[in-house]
mmCIF file as Biopython writes it, N, C-alpha, C and O atoms, coordinates in Angstrom:
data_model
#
loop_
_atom_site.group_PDB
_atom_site.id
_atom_site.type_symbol
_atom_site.label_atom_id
_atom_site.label_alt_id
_atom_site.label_comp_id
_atom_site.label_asym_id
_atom_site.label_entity_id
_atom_site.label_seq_id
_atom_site.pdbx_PDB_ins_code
_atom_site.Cartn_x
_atom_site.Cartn_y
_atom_site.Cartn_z
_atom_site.occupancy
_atom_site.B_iso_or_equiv
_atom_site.auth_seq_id
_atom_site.auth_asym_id
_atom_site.pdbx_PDB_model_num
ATOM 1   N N  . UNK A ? 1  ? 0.821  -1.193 0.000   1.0 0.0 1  A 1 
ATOM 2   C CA . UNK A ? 1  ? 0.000  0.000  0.000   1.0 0.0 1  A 1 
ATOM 3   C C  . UNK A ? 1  ? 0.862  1.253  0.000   1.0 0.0 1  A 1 
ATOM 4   O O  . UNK A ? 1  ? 0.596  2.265  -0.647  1.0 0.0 1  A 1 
ATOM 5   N N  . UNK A ? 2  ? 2.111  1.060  0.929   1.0 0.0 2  A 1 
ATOM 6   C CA . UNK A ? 2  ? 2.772  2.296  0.735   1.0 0.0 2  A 1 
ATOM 7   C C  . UNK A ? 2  ? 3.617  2.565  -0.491  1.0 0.0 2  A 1 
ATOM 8   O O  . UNK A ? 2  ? 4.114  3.666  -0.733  1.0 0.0 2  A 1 
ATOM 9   N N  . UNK A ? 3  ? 3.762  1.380  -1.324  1.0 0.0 3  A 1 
ATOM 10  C CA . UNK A ? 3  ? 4.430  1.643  -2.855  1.0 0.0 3  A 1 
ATOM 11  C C  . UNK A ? 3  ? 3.370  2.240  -3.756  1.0 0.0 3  A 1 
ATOM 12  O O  . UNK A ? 3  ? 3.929  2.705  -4.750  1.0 0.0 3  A 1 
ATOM 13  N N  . UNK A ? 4  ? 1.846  2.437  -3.804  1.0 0.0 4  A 1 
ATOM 14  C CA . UNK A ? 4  ? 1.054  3.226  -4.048  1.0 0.0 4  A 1 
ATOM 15  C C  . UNK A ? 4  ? 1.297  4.397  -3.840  1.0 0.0 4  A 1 
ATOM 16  O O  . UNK A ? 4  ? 1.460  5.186  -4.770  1.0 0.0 4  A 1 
ATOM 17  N N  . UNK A ? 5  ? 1.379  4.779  -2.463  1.0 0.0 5  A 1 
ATOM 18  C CA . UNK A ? 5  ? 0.925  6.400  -2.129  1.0 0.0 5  A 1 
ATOM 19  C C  . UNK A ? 5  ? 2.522  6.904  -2.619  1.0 0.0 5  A 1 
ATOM 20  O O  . UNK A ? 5  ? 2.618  8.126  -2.735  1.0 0.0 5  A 1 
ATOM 21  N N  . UNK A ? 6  ? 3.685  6.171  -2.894  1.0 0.0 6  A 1 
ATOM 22  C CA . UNK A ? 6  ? 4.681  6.787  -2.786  1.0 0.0 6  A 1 
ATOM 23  C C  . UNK A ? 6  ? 5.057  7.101  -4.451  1.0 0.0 6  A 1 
ATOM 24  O O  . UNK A ? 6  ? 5.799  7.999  -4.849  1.0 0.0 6  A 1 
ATOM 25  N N  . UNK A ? 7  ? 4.172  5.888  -5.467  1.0 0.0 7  A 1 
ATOM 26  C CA . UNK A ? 7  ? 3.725  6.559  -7.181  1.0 0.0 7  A 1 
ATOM 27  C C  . UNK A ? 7  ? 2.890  7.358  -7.447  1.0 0.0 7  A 1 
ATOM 28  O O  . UNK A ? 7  ? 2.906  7.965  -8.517  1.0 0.0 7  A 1 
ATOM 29  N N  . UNK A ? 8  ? 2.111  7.509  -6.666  1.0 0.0 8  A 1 
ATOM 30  C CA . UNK A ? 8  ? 1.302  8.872  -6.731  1.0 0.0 8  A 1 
ATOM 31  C C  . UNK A ? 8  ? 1.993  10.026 -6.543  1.0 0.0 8  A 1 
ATOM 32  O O  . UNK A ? 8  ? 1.786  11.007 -7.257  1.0 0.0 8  A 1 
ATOM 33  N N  . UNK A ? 9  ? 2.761  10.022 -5.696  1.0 0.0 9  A 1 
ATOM 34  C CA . UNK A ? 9  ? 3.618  11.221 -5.447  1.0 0.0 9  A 1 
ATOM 35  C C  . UNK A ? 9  ? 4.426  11.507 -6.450  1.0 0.0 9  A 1 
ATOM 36  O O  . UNK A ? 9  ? 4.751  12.557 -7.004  1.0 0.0 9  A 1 
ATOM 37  N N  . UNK A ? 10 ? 4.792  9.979  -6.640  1.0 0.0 10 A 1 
ATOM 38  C CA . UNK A ? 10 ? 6.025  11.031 -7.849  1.0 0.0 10 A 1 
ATOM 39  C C  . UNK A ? 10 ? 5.590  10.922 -8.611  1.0 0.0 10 A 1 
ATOM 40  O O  . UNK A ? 10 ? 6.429  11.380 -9.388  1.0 0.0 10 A 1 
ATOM 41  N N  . UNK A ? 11 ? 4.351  10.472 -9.520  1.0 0.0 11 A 1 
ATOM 42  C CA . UNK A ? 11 ? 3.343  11.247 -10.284 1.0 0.0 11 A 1 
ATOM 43  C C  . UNK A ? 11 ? 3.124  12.520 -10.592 1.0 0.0 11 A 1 
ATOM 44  O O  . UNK A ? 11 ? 3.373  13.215 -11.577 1.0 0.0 11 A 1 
ATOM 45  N N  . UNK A ? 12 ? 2.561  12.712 -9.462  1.0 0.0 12 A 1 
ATOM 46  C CA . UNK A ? 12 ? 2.372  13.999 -9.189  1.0 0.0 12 A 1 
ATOM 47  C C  . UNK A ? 12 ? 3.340  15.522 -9.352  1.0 0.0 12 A 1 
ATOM 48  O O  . UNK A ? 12 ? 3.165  16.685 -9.716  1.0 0.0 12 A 1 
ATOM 49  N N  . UNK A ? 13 ? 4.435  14.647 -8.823  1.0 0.0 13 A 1 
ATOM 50  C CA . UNK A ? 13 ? 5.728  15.350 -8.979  1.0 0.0 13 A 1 
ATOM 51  C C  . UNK A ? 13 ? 5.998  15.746 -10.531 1.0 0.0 13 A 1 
ATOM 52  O O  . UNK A ? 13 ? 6.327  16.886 -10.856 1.0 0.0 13 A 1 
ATOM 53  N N  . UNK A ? 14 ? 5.827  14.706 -11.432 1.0 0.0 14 A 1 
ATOM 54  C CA . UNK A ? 14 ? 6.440  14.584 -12.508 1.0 0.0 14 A 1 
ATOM 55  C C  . UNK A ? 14 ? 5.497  15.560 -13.141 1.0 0.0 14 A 1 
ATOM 56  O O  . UNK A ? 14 ? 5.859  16.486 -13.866 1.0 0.0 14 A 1 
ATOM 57  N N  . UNK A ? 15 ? 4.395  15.313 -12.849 1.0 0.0 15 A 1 
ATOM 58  C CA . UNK A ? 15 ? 2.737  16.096 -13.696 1.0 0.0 15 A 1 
ATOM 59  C C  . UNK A ? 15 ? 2.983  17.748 -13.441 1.0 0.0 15 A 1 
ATOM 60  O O  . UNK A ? 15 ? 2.518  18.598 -14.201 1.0 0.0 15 A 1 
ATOM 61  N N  . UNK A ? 16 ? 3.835  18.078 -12.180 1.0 0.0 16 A 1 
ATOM 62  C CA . UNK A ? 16 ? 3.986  19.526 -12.156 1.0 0.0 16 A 1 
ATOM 63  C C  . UNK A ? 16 ? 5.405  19.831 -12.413 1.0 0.0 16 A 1 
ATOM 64  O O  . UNK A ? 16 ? 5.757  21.005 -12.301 1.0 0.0 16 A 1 
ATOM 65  N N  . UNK A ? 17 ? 6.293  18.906 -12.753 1.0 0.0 17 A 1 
ATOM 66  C CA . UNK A ? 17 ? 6.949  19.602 -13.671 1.0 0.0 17 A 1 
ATOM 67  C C  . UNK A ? 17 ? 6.896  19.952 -14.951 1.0 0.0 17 A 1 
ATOM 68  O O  . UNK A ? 17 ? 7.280  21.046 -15.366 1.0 0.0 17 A 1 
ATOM 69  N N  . UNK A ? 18 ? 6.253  18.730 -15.898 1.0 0.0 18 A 1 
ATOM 70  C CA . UNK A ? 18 ? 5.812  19.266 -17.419 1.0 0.0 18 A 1 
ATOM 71  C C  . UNK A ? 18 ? 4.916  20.669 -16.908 1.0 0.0 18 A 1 
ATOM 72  O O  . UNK A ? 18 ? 5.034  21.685 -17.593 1.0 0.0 18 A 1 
ATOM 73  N N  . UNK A ? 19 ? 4.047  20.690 -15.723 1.0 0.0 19 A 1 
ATOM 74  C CA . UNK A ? 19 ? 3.349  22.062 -15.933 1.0 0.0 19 A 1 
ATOM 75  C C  . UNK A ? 19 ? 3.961  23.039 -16.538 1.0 0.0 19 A 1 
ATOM 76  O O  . UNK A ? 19 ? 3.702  23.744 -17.514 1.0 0.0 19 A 1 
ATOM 77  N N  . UNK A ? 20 ? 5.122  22.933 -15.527 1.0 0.0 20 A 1 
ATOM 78  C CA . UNK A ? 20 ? 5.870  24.291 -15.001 1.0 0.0 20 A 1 
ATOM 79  C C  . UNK A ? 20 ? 7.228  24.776 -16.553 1.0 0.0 20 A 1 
ATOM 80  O O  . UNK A ? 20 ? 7.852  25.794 -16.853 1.0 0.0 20 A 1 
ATOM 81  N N  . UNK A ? 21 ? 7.106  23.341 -17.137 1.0 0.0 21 A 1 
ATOM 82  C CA . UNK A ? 21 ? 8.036  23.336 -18.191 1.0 0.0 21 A 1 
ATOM 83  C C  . UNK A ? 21 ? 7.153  24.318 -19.237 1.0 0.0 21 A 1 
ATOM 84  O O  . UNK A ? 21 ? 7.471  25.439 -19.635 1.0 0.0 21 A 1 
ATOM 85  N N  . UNK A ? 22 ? 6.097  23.642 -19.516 1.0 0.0 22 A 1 
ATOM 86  C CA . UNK A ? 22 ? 4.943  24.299 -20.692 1.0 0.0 22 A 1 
ATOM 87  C C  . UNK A ? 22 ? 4.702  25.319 -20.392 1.0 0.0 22 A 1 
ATOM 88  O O  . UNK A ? 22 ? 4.868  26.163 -21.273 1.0 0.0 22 A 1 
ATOM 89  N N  . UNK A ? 23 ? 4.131  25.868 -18.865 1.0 0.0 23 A 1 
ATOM 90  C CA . UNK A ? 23 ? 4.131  27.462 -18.860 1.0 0.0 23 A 1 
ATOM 91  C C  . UNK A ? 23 ? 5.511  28.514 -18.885 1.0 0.0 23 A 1 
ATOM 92  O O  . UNK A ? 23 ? 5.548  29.730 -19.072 1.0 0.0 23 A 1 
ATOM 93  N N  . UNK A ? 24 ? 6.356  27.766 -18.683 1.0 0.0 24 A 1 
ATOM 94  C CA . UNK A ? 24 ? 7.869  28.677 -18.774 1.0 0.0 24 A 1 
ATOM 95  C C  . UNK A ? 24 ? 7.733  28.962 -20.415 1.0 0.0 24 A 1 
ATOM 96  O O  . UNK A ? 24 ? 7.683  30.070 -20.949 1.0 0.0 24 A 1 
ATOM 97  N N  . UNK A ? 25 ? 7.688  27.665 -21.062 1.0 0.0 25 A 1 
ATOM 98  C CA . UNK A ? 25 ? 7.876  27.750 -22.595 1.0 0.0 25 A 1 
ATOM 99  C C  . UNK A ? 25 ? 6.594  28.760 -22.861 1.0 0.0 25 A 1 
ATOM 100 O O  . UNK A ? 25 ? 7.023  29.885 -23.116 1.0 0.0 25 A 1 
ATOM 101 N N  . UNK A ? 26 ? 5.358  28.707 -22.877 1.0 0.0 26 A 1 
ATOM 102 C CA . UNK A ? 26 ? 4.344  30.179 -22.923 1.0 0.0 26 A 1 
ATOM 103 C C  . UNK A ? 26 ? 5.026  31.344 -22.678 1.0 0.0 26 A 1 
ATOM 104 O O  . UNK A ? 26 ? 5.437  32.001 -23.634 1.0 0.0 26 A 1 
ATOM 105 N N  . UNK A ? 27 ? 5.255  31.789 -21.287 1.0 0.0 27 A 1 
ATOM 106 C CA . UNK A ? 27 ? 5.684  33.478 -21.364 1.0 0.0 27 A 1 
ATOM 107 C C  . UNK A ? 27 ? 6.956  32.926 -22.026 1.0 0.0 27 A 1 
ATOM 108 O O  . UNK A ? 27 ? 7.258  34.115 -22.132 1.0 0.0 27 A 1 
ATOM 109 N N  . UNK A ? 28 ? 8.083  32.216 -22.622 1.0 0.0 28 A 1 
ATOM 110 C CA . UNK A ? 28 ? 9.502  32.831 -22.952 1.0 0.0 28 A 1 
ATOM 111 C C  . UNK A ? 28 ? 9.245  32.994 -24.742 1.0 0.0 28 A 1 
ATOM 112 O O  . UNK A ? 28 ? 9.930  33.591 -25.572 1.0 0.0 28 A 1 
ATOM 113 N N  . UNK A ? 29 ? 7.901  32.154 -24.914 1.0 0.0 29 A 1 
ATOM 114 C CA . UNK A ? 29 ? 7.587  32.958 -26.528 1.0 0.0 29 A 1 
ATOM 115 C C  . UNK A ? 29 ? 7.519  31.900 -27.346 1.0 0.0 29 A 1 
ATOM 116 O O  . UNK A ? 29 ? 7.356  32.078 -28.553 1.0 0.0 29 A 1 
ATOM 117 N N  . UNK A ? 30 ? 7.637  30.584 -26.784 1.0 0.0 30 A 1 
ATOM 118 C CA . UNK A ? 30 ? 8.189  29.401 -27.887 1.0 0.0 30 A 1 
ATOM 119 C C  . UNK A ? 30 ? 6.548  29.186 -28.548 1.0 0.0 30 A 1 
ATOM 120 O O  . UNK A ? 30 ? 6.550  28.388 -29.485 1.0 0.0 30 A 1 
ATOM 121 N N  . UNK A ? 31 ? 5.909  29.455 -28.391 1.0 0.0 31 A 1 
ATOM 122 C CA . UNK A ? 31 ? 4.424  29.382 -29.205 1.0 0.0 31 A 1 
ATOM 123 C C  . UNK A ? 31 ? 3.832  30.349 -29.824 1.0 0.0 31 A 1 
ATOM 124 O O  . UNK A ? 31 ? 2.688  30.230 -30.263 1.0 0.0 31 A 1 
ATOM 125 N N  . UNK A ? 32 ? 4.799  31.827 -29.978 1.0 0.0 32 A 1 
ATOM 126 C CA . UNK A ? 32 ? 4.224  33.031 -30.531 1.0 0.0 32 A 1 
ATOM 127 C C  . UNK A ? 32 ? 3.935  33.024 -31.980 1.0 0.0 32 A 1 
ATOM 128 O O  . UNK A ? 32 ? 2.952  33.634 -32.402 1.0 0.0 32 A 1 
ATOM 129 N N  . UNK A ? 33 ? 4.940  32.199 -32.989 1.0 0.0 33 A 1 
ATOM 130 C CA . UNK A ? 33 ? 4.686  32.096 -34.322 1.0 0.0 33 A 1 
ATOM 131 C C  . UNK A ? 33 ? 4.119  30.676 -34.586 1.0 0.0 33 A 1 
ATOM 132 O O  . UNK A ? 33 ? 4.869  29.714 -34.748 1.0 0.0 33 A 1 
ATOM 133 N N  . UNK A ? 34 ? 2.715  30.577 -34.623 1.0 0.0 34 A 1 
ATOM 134 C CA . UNK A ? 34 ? 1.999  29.449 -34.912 1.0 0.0 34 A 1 
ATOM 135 C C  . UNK A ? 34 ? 1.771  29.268 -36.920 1.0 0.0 34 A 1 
ATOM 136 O O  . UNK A ? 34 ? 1.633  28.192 -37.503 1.0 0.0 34 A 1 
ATOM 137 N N  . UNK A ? 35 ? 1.799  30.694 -37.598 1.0 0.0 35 A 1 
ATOM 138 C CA . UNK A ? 35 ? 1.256  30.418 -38.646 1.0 0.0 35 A 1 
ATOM 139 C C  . UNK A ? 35 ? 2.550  30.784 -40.071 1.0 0.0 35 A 1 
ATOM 140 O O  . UNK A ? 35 ? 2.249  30.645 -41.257 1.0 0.0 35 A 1 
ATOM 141 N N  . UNK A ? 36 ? 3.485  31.096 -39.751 1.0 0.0 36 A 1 
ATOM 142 C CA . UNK A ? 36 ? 4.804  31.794 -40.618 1.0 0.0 36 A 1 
ATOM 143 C C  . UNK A ? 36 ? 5.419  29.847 -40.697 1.0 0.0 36 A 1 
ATOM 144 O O  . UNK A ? 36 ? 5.823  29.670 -41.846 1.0 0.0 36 A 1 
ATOM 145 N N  . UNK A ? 37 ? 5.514  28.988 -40.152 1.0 0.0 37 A 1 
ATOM 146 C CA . UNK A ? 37 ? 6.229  27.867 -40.434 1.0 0.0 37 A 1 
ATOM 147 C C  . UNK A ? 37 ? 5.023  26.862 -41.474 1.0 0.0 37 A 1 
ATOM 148 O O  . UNK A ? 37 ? 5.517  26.187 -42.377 1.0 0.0 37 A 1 
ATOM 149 N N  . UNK A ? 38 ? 3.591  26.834 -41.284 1.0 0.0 38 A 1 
ATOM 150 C CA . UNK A ? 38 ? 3.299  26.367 -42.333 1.0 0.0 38 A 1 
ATOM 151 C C  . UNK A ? 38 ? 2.928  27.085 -43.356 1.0 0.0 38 A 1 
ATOM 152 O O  . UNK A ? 38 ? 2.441  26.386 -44.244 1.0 0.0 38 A 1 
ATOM 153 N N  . UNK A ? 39 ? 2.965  28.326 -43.614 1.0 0.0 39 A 1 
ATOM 154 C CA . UNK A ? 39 ? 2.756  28.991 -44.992 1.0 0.0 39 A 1 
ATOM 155 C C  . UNK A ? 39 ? 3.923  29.362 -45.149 1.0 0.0 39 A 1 
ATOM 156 O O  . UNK A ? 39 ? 3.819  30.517 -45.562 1.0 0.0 39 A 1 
ATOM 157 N N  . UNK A ? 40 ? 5.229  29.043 -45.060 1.0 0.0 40 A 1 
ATOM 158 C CA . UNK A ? 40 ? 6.458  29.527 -45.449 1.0 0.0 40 A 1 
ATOM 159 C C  . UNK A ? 40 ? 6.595  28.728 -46.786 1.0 0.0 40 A 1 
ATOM 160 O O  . UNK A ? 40 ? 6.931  29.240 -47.854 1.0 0.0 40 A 1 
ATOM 161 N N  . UNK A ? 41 ? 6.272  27.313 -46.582 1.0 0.0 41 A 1 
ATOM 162 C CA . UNK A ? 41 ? 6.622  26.617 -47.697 1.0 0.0 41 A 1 
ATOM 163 C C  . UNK A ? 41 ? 6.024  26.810 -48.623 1.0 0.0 41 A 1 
ATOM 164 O O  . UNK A ? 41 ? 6.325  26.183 -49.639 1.0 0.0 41 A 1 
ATOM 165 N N  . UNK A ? 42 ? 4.997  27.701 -48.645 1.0 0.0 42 A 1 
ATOM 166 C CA . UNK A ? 42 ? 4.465  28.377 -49.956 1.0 0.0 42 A 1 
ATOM 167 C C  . UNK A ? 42 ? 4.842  29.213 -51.087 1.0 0.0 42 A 1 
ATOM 168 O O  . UNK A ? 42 ? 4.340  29.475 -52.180 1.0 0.0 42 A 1 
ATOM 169 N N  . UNK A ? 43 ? 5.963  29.563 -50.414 1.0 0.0 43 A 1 
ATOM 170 C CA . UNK A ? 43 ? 6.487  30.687 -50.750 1.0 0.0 43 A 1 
ATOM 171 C C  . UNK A ? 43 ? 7.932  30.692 -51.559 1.0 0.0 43 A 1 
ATOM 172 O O  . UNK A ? 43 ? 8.839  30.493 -50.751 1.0 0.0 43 A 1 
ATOM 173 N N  . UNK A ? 44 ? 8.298  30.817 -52.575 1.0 0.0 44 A 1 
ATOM 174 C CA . UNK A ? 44 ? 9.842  30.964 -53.270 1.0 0.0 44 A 1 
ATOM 175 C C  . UNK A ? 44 ? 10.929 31.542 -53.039 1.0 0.0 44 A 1 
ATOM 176 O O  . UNK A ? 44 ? 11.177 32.440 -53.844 1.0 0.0 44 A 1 
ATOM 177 N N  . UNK A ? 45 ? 11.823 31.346 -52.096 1.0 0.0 45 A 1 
ATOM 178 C CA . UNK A ? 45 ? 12.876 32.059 -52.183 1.0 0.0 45 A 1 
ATOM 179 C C  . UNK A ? 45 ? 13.624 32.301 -53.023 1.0 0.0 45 A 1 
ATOM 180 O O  . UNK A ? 45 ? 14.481 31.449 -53.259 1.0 0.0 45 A 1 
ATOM 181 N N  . UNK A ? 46 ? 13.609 33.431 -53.739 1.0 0.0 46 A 1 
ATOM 182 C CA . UNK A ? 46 ? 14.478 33.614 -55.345 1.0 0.0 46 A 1 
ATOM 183 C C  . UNK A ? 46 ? 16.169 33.551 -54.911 1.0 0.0 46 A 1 
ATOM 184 O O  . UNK A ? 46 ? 16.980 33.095 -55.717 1.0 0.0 46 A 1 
ATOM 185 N N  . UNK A ? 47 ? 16.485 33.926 -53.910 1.0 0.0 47 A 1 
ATOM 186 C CA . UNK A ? 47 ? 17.757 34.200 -53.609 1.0 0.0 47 A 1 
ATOM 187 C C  . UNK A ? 47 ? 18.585 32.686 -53.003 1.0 0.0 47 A 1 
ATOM 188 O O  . UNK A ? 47 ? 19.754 32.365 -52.788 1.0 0.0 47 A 1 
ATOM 189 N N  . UNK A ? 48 ? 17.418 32.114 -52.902 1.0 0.0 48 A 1 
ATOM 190 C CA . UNK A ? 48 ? 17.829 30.617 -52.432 1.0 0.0 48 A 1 
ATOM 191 C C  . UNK A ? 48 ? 17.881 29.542 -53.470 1.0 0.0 48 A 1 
ATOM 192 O O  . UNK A ? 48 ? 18.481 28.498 -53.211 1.0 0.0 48 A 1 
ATOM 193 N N  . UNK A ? 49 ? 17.426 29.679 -54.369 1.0 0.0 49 A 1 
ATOM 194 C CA . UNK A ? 49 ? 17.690 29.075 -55.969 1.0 0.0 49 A 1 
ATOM 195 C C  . UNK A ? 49 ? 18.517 29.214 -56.452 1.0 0.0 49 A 1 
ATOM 196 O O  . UNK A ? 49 ? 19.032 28.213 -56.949 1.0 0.0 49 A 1 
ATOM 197 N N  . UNK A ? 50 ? 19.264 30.679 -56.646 1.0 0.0 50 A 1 
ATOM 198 C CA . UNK A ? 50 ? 20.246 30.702 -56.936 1.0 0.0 50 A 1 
ATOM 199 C C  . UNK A ? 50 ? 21.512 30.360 -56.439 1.0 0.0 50 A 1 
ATOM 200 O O  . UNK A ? 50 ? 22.500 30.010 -57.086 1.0 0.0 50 A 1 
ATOM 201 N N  . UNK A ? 51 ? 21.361 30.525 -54.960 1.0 0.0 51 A 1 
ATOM 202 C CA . UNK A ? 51 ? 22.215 29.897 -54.706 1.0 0.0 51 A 1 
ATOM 203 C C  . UNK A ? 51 ? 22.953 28.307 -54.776 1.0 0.0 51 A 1 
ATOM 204 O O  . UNK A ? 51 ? 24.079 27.808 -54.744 1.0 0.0 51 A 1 
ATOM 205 N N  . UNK A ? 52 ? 21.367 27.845 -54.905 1.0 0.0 52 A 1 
ATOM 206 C CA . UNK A ? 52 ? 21.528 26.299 -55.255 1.0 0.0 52 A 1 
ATOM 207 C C  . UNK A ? 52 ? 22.330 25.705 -56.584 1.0 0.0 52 A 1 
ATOM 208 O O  . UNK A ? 52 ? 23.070 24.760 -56.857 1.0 0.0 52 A 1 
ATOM 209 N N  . UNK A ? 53 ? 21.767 26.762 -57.189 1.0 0.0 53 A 1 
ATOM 210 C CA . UNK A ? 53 ? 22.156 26.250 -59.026 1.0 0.0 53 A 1 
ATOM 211 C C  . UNK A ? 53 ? 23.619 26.515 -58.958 1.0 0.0 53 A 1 
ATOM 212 O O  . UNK A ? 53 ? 24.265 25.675 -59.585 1.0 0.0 53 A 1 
ATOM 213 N N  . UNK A ? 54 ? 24.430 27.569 -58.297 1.0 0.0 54 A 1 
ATOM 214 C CA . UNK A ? 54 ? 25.781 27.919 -57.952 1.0 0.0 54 A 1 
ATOM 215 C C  . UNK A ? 54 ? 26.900 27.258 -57.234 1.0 0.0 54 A 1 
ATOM 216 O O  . UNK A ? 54 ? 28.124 27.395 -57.217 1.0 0.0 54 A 1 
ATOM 217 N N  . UNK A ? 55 ? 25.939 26.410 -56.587 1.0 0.0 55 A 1 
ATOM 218 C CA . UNK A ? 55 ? 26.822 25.130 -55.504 1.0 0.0 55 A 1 
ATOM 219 C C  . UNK A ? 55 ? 26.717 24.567 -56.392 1.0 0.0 55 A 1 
ATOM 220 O O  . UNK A ? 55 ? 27.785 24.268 -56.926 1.0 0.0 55 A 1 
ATOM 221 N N  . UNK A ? 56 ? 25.356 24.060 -57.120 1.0 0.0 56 A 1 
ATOM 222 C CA . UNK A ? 56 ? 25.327 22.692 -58.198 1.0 0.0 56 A 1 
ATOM 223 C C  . UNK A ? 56 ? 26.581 22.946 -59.152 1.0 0.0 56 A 1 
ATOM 224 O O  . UNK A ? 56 ? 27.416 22.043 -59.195 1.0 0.0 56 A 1 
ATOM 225 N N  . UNK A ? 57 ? 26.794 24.112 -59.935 1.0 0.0 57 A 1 
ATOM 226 C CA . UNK A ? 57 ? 27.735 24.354 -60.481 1.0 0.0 57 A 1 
ATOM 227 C C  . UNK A ? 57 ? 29.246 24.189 -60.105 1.0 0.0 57 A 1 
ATOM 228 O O  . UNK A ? 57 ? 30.039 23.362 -60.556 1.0 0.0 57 A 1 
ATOM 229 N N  . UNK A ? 58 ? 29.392 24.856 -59.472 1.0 0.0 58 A 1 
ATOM 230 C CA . UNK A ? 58 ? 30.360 24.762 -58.653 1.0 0.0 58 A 1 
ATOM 231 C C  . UNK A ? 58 ? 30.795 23.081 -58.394 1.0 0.0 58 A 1 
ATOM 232 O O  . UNK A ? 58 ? 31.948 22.705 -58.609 1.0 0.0 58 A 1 
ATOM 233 N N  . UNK A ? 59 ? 30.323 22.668 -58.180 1.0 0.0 59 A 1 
ATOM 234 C CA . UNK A ? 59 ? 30.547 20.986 -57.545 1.0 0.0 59 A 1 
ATOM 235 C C  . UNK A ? 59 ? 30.567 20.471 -58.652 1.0 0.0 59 A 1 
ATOM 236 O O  . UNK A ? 59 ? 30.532 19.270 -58.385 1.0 0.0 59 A 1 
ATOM 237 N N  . UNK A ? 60 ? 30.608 20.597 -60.036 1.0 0.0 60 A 1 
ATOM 238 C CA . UNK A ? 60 ? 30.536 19.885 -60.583 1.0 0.0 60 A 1 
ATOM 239 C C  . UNK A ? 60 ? 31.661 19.689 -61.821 1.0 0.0 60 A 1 
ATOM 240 O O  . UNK A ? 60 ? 31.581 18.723 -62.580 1.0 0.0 60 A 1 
#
């Protein structure tokens, strides 16, 4: 019975540290840009093509 009350505890323990992890990560900002990472890939970087075709060159 007391190997019960003593997994509950550190249950418990463990359950308020992810809290405390997830609300640190809230105020330090890690969830502020929700929508710039999936519409990025929409988008063409012209300056990044070229650079590609220039390594390709280059290397070859």
């Amino acid at each position: 019975m007391s190997v019960i009350v003593v997994l509950i505890g550190f249950s418990i323990l463990v359950a308020a540290g992810f809290l405390l992890a997830f609300l640190w990560a809230v105020r330090s900002g890690q969830y502020d840009d929700d929508v710039s990472p999936s519409v990025r890939i929409l988008f063409d970087n012209k300056s990044d093509k070229s650079t590609d075709s220039e390594t390709i060159e280059n290397n070859v």
